[in-house]
MDAnalysis code that builds the backbone (N, CA, C; Angstrom):
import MDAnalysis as mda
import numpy as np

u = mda.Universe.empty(453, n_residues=151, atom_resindex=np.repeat(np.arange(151), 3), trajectory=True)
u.add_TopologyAttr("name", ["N", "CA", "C"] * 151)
u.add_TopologyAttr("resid", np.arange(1, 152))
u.add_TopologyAttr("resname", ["UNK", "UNK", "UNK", "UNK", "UNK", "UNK", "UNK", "UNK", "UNK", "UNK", "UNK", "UNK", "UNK", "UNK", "UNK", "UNK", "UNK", "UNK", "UNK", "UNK", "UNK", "UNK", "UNK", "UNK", "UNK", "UNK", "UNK", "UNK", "UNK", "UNK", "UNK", "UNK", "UNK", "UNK", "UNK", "UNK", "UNK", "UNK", "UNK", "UNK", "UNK", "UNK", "UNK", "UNK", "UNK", "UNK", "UNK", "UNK", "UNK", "UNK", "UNK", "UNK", "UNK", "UNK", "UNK", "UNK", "UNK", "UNK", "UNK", "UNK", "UNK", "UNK", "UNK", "UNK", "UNK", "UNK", "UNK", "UNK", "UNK", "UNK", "UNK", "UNK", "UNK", "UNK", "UNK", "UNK", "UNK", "UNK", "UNK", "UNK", "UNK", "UNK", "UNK", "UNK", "UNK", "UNK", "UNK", "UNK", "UNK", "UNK", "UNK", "UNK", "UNK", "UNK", "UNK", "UNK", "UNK", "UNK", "UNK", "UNK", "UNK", "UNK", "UNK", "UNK", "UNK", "UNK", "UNK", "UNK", "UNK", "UNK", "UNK", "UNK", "UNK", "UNK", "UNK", "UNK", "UNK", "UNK", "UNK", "UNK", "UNK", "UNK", "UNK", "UNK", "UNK", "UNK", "UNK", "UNK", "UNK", "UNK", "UNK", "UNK", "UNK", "UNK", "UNK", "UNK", "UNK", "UNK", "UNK", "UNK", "UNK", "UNK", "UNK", "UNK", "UNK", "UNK", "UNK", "UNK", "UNK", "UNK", "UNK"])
u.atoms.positions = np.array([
    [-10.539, -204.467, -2.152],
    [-11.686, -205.339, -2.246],
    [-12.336, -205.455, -0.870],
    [-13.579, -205.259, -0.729],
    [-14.644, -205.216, 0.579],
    [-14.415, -206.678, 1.239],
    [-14.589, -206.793, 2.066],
    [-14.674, -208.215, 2.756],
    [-15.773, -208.372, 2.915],
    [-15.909, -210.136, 2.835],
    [-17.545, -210.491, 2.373],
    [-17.931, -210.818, 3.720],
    [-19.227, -211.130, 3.959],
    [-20.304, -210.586, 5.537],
    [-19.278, -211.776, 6.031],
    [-19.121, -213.022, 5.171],
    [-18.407, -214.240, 6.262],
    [-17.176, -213.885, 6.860],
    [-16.362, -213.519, 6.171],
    [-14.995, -212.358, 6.855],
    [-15.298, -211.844, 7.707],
    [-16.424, -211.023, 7.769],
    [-16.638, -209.992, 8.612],
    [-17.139, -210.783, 10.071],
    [-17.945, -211.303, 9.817],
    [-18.386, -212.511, 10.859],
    [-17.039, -213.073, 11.919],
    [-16.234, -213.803, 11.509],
    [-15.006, -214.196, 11.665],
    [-14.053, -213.254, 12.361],
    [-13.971, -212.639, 11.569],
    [-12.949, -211.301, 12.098],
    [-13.777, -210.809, 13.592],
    [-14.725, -210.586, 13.601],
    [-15.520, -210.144, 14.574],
    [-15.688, -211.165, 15.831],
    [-15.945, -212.353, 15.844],
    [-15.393, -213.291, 16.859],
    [-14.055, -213.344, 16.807],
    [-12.801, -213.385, 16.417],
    [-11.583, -212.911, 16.747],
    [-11.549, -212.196, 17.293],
    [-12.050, -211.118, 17.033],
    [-11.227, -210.326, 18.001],
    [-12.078, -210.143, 19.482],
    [-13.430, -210.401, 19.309],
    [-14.129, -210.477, 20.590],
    [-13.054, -211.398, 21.701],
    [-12.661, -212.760, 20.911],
    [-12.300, -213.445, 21.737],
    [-10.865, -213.655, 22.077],
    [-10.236, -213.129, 21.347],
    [-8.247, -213.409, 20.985],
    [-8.227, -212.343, 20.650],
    [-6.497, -212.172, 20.914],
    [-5.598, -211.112, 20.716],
    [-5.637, -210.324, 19.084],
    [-4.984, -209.259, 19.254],
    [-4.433, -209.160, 17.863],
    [-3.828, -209.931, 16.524],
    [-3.098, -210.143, 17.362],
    [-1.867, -211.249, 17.412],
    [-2.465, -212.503, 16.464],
    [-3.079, -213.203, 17.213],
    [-4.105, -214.508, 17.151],
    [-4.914, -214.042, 15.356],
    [-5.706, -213.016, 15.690],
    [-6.354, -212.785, 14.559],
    [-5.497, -212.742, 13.371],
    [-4.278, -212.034, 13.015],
    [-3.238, -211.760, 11.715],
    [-3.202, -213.189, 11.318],
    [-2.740, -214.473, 12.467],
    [-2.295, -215.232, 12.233],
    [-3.708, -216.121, 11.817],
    [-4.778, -216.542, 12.389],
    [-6.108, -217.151, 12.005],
    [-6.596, -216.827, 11.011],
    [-7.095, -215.342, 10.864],
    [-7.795, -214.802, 9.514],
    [-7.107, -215.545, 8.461],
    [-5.904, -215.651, 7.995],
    [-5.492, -216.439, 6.493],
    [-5.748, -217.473, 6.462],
    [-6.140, -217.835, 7.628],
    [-6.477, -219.652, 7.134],
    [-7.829, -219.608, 7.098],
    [-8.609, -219.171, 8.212],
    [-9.815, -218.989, 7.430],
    [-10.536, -218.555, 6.053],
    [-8.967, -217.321, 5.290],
    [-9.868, -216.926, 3.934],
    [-9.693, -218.212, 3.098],
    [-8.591, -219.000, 3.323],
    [-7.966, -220.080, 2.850],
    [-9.727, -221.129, 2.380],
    [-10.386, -221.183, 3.771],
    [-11.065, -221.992, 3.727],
    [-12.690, -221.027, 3.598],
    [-12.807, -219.589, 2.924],
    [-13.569, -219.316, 2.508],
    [-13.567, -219.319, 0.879],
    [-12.210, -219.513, 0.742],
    [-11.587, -220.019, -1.049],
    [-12.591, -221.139, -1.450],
    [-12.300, -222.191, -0.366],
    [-13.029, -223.396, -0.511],
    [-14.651, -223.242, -0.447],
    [-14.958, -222.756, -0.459],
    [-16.440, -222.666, -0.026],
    [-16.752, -221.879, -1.584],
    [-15.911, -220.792, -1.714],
    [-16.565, -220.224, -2.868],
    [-16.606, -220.858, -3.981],
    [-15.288, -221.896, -4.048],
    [-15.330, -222.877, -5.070],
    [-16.424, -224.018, -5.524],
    [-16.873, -224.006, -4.499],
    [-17.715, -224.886, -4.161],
    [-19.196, -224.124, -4.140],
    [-19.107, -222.844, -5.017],
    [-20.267, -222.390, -5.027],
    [-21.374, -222.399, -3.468],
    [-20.440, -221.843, -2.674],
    [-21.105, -222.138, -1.306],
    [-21.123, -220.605, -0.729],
    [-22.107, -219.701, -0.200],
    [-21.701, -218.443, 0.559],
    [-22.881, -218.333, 1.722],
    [-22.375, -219.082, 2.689],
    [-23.582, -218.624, 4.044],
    [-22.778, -217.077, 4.676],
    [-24.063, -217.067, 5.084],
    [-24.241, -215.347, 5.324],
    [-23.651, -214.671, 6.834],
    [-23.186, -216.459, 7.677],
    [-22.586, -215.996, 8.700],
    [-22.020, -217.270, 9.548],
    [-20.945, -217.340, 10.147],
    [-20.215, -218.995, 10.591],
    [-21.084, -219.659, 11.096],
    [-22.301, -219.579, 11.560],
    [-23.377, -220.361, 12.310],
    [-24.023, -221.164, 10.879],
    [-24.287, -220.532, 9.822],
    [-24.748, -220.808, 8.634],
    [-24.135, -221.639, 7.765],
    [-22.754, -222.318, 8.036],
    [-21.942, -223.176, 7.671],
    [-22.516, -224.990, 8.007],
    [-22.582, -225.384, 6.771],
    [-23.647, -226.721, 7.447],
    [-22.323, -227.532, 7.287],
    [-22.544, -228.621, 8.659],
    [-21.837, -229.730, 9.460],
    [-21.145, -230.475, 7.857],
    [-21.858, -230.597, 7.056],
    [-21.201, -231.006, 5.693],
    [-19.954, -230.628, 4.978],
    [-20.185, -229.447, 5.001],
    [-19.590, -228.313, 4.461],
    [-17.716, -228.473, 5.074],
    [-18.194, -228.777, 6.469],
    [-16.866, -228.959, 7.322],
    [-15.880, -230.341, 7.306],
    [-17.026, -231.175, 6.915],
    [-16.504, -232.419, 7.037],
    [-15.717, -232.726, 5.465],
    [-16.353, -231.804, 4.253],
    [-15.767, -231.596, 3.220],
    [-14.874, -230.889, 3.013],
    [-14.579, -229.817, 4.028],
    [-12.835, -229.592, 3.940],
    [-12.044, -229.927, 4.586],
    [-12.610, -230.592, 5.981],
    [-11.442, -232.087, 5.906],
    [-11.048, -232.862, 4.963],
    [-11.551, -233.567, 4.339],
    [-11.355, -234.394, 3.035],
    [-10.849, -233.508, 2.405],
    [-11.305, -232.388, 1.907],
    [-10.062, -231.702, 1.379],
    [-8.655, -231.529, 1.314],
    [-8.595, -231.416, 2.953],
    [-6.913, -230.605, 3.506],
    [-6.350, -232.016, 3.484],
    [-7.232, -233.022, 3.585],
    [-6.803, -234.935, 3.554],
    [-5.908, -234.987, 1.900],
    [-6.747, -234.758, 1.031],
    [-6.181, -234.744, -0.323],
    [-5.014, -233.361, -1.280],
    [-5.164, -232.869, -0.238],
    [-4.213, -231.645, -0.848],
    [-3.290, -232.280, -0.815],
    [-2.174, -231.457, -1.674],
    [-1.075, -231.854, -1.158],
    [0.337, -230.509, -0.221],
    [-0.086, -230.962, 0.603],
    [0.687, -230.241, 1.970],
    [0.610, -231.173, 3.033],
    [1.823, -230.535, 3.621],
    [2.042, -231.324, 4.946],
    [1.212, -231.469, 6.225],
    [1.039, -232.704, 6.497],
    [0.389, -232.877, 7.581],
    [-0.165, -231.842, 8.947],
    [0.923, -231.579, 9.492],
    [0.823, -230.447, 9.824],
    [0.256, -228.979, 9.775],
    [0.732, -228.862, 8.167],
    [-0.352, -227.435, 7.656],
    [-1.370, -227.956, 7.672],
    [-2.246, -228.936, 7.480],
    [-3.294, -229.124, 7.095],
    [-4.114, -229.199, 8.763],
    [-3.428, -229.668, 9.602],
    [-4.113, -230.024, 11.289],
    [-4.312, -228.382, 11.270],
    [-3.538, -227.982, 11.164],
    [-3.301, -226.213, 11.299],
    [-4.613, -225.131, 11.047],
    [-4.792, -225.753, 9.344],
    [-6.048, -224.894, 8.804],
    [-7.359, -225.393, 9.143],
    [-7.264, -226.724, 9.482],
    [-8.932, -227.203, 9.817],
    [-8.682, -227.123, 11.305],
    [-7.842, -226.731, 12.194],
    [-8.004, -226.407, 14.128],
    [-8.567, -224.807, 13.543],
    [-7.955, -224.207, 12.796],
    [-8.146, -222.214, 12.849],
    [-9.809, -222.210, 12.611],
    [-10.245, -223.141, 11.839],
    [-11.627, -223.136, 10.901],
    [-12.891, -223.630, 11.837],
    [-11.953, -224.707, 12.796],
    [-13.064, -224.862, 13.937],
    [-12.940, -224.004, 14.837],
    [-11.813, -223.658, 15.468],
    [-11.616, -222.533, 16.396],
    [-12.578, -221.285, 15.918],
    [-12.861, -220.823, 14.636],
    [-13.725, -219.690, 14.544],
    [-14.868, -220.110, 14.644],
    [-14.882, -221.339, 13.793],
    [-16.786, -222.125, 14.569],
    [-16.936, -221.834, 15.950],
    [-16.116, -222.551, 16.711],
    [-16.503, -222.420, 17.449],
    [-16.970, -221.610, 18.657],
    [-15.815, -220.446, 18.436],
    [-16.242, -219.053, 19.268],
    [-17.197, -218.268, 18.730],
    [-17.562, -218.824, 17.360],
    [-18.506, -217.995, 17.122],
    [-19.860, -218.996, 17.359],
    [-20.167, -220.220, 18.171],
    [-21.415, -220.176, 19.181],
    [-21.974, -221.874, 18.348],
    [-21.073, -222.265, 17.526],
    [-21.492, -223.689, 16.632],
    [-21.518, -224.457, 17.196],
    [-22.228, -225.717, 17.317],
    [-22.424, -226.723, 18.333],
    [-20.629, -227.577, 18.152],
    [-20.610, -227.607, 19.316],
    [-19.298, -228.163, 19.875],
    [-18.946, -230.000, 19.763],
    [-20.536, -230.500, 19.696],
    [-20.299, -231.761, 19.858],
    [-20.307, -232.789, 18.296],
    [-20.911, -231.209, 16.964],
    [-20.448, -231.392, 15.519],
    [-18.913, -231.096, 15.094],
    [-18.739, -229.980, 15.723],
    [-17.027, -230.007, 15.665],
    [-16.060, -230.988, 16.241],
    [-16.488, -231.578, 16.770],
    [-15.636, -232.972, 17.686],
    [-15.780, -234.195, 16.671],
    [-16.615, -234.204, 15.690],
    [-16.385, -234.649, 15.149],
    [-15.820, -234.784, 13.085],
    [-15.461, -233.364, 13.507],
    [-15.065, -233.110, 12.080],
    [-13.440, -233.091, 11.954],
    [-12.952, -234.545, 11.268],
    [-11.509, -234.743, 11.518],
    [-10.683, -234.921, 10.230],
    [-9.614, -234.695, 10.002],
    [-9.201, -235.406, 8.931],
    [-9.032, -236.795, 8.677],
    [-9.381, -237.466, 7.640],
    [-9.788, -238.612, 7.897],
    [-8.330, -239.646, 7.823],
    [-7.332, -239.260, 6.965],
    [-6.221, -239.814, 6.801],
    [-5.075, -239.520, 8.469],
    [-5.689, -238.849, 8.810],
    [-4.541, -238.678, 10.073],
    [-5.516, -238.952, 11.627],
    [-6.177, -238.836, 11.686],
    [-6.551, -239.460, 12.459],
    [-7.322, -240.331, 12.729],
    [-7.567, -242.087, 12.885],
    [-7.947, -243.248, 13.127],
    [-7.716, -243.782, 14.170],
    [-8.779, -244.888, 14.137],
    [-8.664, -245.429, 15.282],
    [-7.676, -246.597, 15.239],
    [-6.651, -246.904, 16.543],
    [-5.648, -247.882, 16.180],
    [-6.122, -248.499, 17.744],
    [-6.090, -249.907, 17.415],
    [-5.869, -250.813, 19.105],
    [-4.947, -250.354, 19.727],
    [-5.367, -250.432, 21.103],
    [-3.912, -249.935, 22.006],
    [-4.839, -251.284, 23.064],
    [-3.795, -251.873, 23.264],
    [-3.773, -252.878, 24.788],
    [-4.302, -252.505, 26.047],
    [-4.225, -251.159, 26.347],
    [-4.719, -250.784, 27.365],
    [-5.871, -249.900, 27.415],
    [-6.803, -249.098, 26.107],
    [-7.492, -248.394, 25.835],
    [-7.761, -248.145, 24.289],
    [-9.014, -247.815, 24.075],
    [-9.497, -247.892, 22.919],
    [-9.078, -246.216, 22.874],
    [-8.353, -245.925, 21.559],
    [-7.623, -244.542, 21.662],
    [-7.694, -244.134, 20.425],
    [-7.949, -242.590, 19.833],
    [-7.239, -241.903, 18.768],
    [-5.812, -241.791, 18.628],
    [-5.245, -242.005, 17.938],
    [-3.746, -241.655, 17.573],
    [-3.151, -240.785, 16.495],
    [-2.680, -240.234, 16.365],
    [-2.340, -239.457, 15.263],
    [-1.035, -240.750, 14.576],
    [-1.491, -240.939, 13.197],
    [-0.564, -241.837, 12.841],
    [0.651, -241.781, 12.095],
    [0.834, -240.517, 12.030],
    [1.806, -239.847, 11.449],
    [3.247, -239.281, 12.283],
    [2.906, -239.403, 13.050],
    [3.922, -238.858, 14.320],
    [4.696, -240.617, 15.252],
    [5.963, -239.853, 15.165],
    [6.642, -240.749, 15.793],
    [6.722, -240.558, 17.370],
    [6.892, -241.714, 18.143],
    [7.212, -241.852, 19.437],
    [8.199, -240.893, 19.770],
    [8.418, -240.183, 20.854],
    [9.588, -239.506, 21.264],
    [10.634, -240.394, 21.856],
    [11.953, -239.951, 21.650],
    [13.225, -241.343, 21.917],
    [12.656, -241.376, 23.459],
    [13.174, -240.170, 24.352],
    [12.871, -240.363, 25.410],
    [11.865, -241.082, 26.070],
    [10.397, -240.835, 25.205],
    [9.289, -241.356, 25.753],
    [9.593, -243.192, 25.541],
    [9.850, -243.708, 24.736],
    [10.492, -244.854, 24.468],
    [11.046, -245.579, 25.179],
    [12.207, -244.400, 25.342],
    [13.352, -245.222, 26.912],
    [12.596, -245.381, 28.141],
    [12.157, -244.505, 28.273],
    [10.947, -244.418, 29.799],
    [10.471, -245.722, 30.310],
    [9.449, -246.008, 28.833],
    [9.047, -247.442, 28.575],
    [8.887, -248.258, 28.537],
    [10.511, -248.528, 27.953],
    [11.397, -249.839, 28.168],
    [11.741, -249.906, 29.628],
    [12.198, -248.750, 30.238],
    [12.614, -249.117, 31.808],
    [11.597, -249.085, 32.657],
    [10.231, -249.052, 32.430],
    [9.252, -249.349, 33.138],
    [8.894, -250.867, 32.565],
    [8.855, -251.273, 31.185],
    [8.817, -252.816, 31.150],
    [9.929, -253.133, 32.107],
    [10.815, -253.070, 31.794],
    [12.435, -253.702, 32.683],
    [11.838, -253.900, 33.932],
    [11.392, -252.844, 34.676],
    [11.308, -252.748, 36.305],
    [9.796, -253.729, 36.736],
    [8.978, -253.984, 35.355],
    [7.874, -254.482, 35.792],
    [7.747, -256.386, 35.661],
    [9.047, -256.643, 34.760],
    [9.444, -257.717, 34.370],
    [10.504, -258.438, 35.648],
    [11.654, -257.267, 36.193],
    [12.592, -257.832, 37.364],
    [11.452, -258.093, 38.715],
    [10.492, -257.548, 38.918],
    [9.595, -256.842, 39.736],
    [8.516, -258.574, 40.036],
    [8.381, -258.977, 38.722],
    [7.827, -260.131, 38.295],
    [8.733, -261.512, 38.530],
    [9.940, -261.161, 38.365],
    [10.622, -261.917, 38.659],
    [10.903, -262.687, 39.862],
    [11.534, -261.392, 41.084],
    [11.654, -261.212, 42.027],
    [10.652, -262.093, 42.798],
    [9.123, -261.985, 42.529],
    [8.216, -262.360, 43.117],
    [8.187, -263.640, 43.116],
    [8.639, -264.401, 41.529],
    [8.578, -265.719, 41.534],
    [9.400, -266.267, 42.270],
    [10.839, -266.016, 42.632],
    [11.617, -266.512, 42.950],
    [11.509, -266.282, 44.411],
    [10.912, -265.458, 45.330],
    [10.290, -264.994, 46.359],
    [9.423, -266.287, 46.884],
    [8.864, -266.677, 45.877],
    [7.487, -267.765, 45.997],
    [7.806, -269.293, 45.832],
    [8.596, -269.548, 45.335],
    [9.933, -270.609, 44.644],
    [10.431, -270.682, 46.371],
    [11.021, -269.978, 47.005],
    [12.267, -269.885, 47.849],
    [11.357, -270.406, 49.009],
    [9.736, -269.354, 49.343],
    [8.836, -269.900, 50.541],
    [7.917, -271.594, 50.359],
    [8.185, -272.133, 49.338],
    [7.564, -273.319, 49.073],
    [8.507, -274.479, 49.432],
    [9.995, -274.340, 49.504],
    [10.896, -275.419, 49.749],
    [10.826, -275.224, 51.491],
])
């Protein structure tokens, strides 16, 4: 079976820009997400021709499939990665996310994306705690420092 001009498109920024290697492994997720397009009665004639919609609807997609988190970050990074070497505005792809995994959560010290699916690392944890510890004795120290010069 011929590969259709969007394949060809794709394949052709691959390899301009990445290895061999890179391409075996990208190309399937991209046909993955030219599946989606055809389903969707959709065939632009070349990755520039892919409207900002189009992208944000197979996020929501890979959101509702059912596969793991992971596969899914996987096939919508390969899908922008070909957008994007192939010349698509960069500041529409920044914003095409999955919507279930990544939100915005308060953080105390910065307004931040988080991936909410992923756990803390133990280590990163312990770190943490012994930087509270050292910032709490540290606090301490001072009072009793200040306590001791007042008598």
């Amino acid at each position: 079976m011929p590969e259709s001009p969007l394949t060809g498109d794709a394949r052709a920024t691959l390899n301009r820009y990445s290895s061999k290697r890179a391409v075996e492994t990208l190309l399937p997720l991209w046909l993955q997400f030219e599946d989606f397009l055809r389903s969707h009665s959709l065939s632009p004639a070349s990755v520039l021709d892919i409207p900002e919609d189009t992208l944000r609807a197979y996020a929501s997609y890979l959101d509702h499939r059912d596969c793991h988190v992971d596969d899914a970050l996987v096939a919508l990074s390969a899908v922008l990665l070909v957008c994007l070497l192939a010349g698509y505005n960069g500041k529409i792809l920044r914003g095409v996310v999955i919507p279930r995994i990544r939100r915005p959560v308060e953080n105390r010290q910065w307004d931040a994306f988080r991936l909410r699916t992923y756990q803390r690392l133990e280590s990163s944890q312990r770190a943490r705690s012994r930087r509270r510890r050292a910032k709490r004795e540290a606090c301490a120290q001072d009072t009793a420092h200040a306590d001791n010069a007042l008598m």
